[in-house]
MIDODREN-399132 format. One record per residue (C-alpha): y, z, x. Coordinates in steps of 0.25 Angstrom, whole numbers, plus 5000, padded with zeros to 4 digits. Layout:
<pts>
<<Y,Z,X>>
...
</pts>
This chain:
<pts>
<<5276,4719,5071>>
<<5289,4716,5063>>
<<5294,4705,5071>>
<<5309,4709,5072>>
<<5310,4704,5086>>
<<5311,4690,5089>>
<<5305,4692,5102>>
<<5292,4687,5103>>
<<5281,4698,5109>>
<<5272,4689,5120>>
<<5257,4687,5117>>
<<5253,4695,5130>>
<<5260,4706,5124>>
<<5256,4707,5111>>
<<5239,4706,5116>>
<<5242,4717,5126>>
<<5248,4727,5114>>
<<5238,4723,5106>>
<<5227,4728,5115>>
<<5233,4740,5119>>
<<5234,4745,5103>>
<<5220,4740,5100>>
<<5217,4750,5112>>
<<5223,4760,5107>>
<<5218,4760,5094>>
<<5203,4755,5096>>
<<5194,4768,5094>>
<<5185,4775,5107>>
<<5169,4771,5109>>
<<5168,4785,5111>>
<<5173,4787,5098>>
<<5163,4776,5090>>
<<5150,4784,5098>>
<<5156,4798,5092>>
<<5156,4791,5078>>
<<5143,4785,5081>>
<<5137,4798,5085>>
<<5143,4807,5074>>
<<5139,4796,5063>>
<<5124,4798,5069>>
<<5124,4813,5067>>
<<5129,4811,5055>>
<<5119,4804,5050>>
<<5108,4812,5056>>
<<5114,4823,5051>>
<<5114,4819,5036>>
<<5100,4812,5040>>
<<5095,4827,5044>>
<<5102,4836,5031>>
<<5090,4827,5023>>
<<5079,4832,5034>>
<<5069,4842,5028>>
<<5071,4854,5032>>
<<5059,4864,5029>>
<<5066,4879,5024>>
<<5062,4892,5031>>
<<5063,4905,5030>>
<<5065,4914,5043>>
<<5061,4928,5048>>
<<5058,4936,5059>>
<<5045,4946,5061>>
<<5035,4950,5071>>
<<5021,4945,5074>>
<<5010,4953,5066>>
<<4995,4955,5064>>
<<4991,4947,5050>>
<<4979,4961,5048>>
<<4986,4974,5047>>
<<4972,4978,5054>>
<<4977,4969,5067>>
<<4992,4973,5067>>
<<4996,4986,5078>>
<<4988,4999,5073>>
<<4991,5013,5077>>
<<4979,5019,5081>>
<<4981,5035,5075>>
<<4972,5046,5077>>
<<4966,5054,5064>>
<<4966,5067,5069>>
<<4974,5076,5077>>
<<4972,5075,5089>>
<<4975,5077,5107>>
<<4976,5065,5115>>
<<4963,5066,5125>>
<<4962,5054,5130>>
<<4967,5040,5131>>
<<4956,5028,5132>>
<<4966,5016,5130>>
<<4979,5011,5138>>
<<4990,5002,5131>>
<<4988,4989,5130>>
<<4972,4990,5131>>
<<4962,4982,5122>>
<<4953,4991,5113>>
<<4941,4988,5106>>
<<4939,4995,5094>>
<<4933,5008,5093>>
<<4938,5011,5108>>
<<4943,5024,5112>>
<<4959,5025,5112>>
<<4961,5040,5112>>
<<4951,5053,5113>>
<<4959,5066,5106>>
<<4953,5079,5106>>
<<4954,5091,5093>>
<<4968,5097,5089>>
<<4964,5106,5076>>
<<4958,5118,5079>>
<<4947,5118,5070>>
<<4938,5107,5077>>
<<4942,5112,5091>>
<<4926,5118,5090>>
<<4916,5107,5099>>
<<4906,5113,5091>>
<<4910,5109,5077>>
<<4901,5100,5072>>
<<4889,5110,5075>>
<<4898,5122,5068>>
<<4900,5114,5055>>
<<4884,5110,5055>>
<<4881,5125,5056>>
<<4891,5128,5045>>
<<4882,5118,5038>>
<<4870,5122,5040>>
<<4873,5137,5036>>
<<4880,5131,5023>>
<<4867,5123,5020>>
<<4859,5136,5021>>
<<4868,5145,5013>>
<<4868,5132,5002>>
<<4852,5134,5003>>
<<4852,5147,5000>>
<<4862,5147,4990>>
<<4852,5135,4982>>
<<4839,5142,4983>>
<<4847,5156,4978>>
<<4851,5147,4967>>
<<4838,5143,4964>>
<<4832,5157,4965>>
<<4843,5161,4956>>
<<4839,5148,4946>>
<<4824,5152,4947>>
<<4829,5167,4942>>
<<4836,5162,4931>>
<<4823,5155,4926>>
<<4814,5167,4929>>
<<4823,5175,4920>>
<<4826,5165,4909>>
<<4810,5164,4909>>
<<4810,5180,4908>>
<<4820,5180,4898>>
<<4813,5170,4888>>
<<4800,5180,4891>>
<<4807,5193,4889>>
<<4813,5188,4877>>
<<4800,5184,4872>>
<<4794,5198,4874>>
<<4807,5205,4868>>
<<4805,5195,4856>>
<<4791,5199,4854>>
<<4794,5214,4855>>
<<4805,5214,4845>>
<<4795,5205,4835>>
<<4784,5217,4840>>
<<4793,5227,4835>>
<<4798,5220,4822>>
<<4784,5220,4818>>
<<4783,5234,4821>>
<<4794,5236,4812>>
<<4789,5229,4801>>
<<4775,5237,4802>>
<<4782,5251,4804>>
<<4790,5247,4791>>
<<4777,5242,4784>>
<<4768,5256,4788>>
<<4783,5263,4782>>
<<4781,5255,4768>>
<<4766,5260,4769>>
<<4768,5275,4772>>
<<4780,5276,4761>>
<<4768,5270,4750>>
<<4759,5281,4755>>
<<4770,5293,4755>>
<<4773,5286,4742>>
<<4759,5288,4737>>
<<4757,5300,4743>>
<<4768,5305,4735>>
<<4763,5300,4723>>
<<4748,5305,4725>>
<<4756,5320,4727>>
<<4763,5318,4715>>
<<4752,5316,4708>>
<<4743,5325,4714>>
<<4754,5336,4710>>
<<4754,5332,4694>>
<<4738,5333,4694>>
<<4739,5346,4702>>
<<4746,5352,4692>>
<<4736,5346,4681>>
<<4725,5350,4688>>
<<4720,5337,4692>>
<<4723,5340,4706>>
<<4719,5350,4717>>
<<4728,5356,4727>>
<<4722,5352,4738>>
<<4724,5337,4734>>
<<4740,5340,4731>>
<<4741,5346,4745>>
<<4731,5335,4750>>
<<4742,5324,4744>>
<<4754,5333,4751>>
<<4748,5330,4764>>
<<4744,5316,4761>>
<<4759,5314,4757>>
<<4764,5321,4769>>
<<4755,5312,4779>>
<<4761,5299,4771>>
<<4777,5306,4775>>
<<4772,5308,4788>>
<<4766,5294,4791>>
<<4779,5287,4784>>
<<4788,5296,4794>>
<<4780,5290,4805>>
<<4779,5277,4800>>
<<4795,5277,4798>>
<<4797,5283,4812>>
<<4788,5271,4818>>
<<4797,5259,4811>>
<<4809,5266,4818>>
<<4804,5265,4831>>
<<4798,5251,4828>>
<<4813,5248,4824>>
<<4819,5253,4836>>
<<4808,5247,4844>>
<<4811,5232,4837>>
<<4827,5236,4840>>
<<4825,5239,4854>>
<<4816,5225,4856>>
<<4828,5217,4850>>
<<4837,5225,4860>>
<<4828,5221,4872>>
<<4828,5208,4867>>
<<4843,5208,4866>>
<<4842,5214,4880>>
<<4832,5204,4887>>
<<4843,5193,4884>>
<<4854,5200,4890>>
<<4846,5204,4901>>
<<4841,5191,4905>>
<<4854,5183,4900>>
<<4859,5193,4911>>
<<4850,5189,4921>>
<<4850,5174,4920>>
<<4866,5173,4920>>
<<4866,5182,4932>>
<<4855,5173,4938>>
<<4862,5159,4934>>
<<4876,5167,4939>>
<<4870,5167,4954>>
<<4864,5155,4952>>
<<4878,5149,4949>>
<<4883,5156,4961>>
<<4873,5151,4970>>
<<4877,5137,4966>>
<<4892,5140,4969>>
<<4887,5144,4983>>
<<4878,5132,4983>>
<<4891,5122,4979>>
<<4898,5129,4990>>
<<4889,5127,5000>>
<<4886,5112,4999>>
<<4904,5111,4998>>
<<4902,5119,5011>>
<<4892,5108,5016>>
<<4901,5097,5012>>
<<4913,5104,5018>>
<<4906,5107,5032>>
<<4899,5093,5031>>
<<4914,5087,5028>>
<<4919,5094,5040>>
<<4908,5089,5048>>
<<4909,5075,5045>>
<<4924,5077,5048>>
<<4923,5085,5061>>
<<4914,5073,5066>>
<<4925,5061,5061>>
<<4937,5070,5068>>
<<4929,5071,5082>>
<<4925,5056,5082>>
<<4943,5056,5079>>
<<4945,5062,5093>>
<<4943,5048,5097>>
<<4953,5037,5094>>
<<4947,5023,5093>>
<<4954,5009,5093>>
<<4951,5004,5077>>
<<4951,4991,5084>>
<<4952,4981,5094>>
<<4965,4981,5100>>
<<4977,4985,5110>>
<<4980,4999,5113>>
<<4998,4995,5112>>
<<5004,5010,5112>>
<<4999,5023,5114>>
<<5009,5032,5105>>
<<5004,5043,5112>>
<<5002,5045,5126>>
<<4995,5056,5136>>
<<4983,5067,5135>>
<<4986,5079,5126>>
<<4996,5072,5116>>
<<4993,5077,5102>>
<<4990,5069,5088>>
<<4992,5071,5073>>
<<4983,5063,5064>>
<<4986,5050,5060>>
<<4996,5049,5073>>
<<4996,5036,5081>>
<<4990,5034,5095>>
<<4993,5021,5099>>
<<4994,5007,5094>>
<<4983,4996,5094>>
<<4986,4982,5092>>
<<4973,4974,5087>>
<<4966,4962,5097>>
<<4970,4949,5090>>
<<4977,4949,5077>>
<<4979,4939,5069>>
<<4995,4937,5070>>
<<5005,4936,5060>>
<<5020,4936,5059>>
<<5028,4944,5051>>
<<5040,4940,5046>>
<<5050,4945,5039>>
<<5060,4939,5027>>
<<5068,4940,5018>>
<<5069,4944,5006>>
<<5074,4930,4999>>
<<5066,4921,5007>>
<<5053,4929,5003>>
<<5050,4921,4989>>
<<5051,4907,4997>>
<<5041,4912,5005>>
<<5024,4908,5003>>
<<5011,4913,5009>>
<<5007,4900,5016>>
<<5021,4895,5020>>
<<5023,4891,5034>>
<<5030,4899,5044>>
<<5036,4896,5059>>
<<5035,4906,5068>>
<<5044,4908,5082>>
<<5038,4921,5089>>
<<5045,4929,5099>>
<<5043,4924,5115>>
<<5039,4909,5111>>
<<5050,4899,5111>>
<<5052,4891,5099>>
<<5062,4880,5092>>
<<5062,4882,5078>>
<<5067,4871,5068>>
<<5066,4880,5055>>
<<5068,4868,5047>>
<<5057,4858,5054>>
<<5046,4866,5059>>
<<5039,4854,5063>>
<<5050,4852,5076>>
<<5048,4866,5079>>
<<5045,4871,5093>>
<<5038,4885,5095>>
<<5036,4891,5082>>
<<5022,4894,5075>>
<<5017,4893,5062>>
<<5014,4903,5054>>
<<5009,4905,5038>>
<<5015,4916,5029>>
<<5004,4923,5026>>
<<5009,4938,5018>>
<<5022,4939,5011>>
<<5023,4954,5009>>
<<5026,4958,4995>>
<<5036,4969,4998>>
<<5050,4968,5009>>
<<5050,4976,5020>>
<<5059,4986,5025>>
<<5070,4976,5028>>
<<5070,4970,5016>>
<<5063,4957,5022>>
<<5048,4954,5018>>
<<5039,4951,5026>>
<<5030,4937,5029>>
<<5016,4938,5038>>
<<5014,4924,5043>>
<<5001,4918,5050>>
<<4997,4908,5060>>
<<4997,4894,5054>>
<<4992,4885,5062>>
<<4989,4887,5078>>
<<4990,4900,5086>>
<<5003,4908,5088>>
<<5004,4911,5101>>
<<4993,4920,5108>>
<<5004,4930,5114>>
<<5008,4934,5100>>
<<5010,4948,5099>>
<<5011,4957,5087>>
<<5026,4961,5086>>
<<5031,4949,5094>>
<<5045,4943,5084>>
<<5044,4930,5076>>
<<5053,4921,5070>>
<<5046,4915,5058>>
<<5052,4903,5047>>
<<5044,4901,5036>>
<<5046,4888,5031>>
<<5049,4882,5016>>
<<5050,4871,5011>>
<<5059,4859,5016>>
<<5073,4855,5012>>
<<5084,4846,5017>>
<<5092,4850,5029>>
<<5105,4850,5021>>
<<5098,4859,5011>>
<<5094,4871,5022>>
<<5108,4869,5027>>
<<5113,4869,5014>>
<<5106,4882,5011>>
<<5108,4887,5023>>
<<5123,4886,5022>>
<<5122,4893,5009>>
<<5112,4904,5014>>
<<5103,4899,5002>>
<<5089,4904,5003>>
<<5079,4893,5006>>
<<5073,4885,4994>>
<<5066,4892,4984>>
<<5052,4884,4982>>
<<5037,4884,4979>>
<<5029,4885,4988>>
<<5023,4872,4995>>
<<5009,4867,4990>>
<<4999,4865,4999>>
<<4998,4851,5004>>
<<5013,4852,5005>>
<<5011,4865,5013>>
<<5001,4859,5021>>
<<5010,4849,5025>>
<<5022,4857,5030>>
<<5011,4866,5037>>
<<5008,4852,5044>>
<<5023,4849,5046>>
<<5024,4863,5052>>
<<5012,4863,5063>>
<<5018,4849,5067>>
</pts>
């Protein structure tokens, strides 16, 4: 107040103004809870930025068999076939080894009920014909020994014959050099019979008595010549029957151990004959026990892809699909590329499946509701065809639920390591990929594990 008045304000007056402006200045008790309340959430909210919060990773997939063996199978026939008869509706239980279909022949060349007896009369004349082949081959064996046994005594005869006629030769040729000595000597006698004679030494009778003497010696040594020709051309033709027998017999034997030869062809053809008819039996018996479709194992008939009596088959063409009794589930899950490294066999996982009602808190899996825990067991090497790669997780620790079914959808988080909140909402604000680490030991895997079932 500036006190320019010399009027003096009242006591009642100035309590009553003061009042009313310390009203209208003092601050709402609505006003002092807000402050209150909001300086609590502050403070929780600071408080809860320096929680733990354990990282995940998140992906979706189906539920699975762990054994390719358990998964759904198409059952495929491995013949061509016609659809006879059906043994099985859908959704039935089937042991294994149980009739599903019966099919009947489509290819002409095993239409013939009588087959199997056919091919064993094929057989049977094919093991004949292979006898008779194999005891020609051993007569023909047999022949070829008689002839070479032949041949070593003709040649032994021939050799003797041509050594008969060389010594012939030789003797001829000696009785020659004889006779020519006594022409010789004839001649001589002659001559000197004739010088006497004219000396008077000498009668005539004994000249004309030498003439003959000389005469007879001609004639012998004419015959003795003609003797060692024919000796010689008896020695030639011995050498030319030796010469023969070798070509004779060489004939014989190669024409001997030709059919020989021939007979073991015929024999090799025979028994590959036997092996093919024996083959074709052994194959006609497999394809008839074909014409009945068993179950491979216990299991549910789920589909028949094909339907009715009469409907044809290719080979290796689906019938229906079975789904095994009892697997042992597994999820599949899919992600991505960049979270594959952070990702460990062994790590835990939290699994939502479709139909079962869950509250999930990612970060704190111990207040979760609904879920169920799962091990990463398989991290496939290779992406699939979106690009994603996929993750087979197991049952931890309990049961999943008994209705599973494989196919049904499933929500899965496979959780890391822990972090402050203000870290994940820091990274997640930055769409930073979650921390990078190694993988947890044991004991302090063991203990999230723990953490986790809790």
């Amino acid at each position: 107040m500036l006190n320019l008045s010399n009027n003096v304000v009242p006591e009642s007056v100035k309590e009553s103004s003061n009042a009313y402006i310390q009203e209208l200045v003092s601050t709402p008790k609505s006003t002092h809870v807000l402050k209150r309340w909001l300086l609590g959430f502050f403070i929780i909210f600071i408080i809860t930025l320096f929680l733990p919060w354990q990282q995940n990773i998140n992906g979706k997939g189906t539920v699975t068999a762990l054994s390719p063996s358990e998964r759904p199978q198409s059952i495929q026939n491995v013949i061509a076939g016609r659809i006879e008869k059906w043994n099985v509706a859908e959704g039935q239980l089937v042991k294994k080894g149980d009739t599903l279909v019966i099919l009947s022949e489509l290819k002409d060349e095993y239409f013939d009920p009588q087959l199997p007896i056919r091919l064993d009369e094929q057989l049977q004349a094919k093991k004949e014909a292979l006898d008779s082949y194999e005891a020609k081959a051993d007569a023909l064996q047999k022949q070829v020994d008689a002839l070479s046994k032949n041949w070593e005594l003709s040649l032994e005869k021939a050799r003797n014959k041509v050594k008969q006629n060389r010594a012939k030769v030789n003797a001829d040729s000696a009785d020659i050099q004889a006779e020519q000595l006594q022409v010789k000597i004839a001649q001589d006698r002659l001559q000197r019979g004739l010088t006497q004679e004219k000396q008077g030494i000498v009668s005539l009778n004994e000249i004309e008595s030498r003439r003959l003497k000389l005469q007879e010696t001609q004639n012998k040594l004419i015959s003795v010549q003609n003797k060692l020709a024919i000796s010689k051309q008896e020695l030639i033709n011995s050498q030319i029957e030796l010469n023969s027998i070798n070509a004779e017999y060489a004939e014989k034997i190669a024409k001997a151990r030709s059919d020989r030869s021939s007979a073991l062809a015929s024999i090799s053809d025979g028994q590959s004959e036997i092996s093919k008819i024996v083959n074709k039996q052994a194959s006609v018996d497999i394809r008839r026990n074909m014409y009945v479709v068993r179950a491979p194992q216990d299991g549910y008939v789920v589909k028949a892809l094909k339907a009715g009596i009469g409907e044809t088959l290719k080979e290796t063409e689906s019938i229906c699909t079975l789904q095994p009794v009892n697997p042992n589930l597994a999820v599949e899950l899919y992600v991505n590329a960049m979270d594959v490294p952070l990702i460990q066999q062994g790590r835990i996982a939290r699994l939502e499946f479709e139909g079962w009602p869950a509250i999930q808190f990612s970060g704190w899996p111990s207040v979760s509701v609904g879920t169920f825990a799962g091990k990463v067991r398989v991290i496939d090497m290779i992406d699939s065809k979106n690009g994603q790669y996929r993750l087979l997780v197991t049952p931890d620790s309990g049961n999943w639920p008994k209705q599973l079914r494989v196919g049904s959808g499933v929500y899965g988080w496979i959780m890391l390591d822990d972090v402050p909140v203000w870290y994940e909402i820091w990274r997640q604000l930055n769409a930073f990929p979650p921390s990078l680490k190694e993988a947890p030991e044991e004991g302090e895997k063991t203990g999230k594990e723990t953490a986790a079932k809790k």
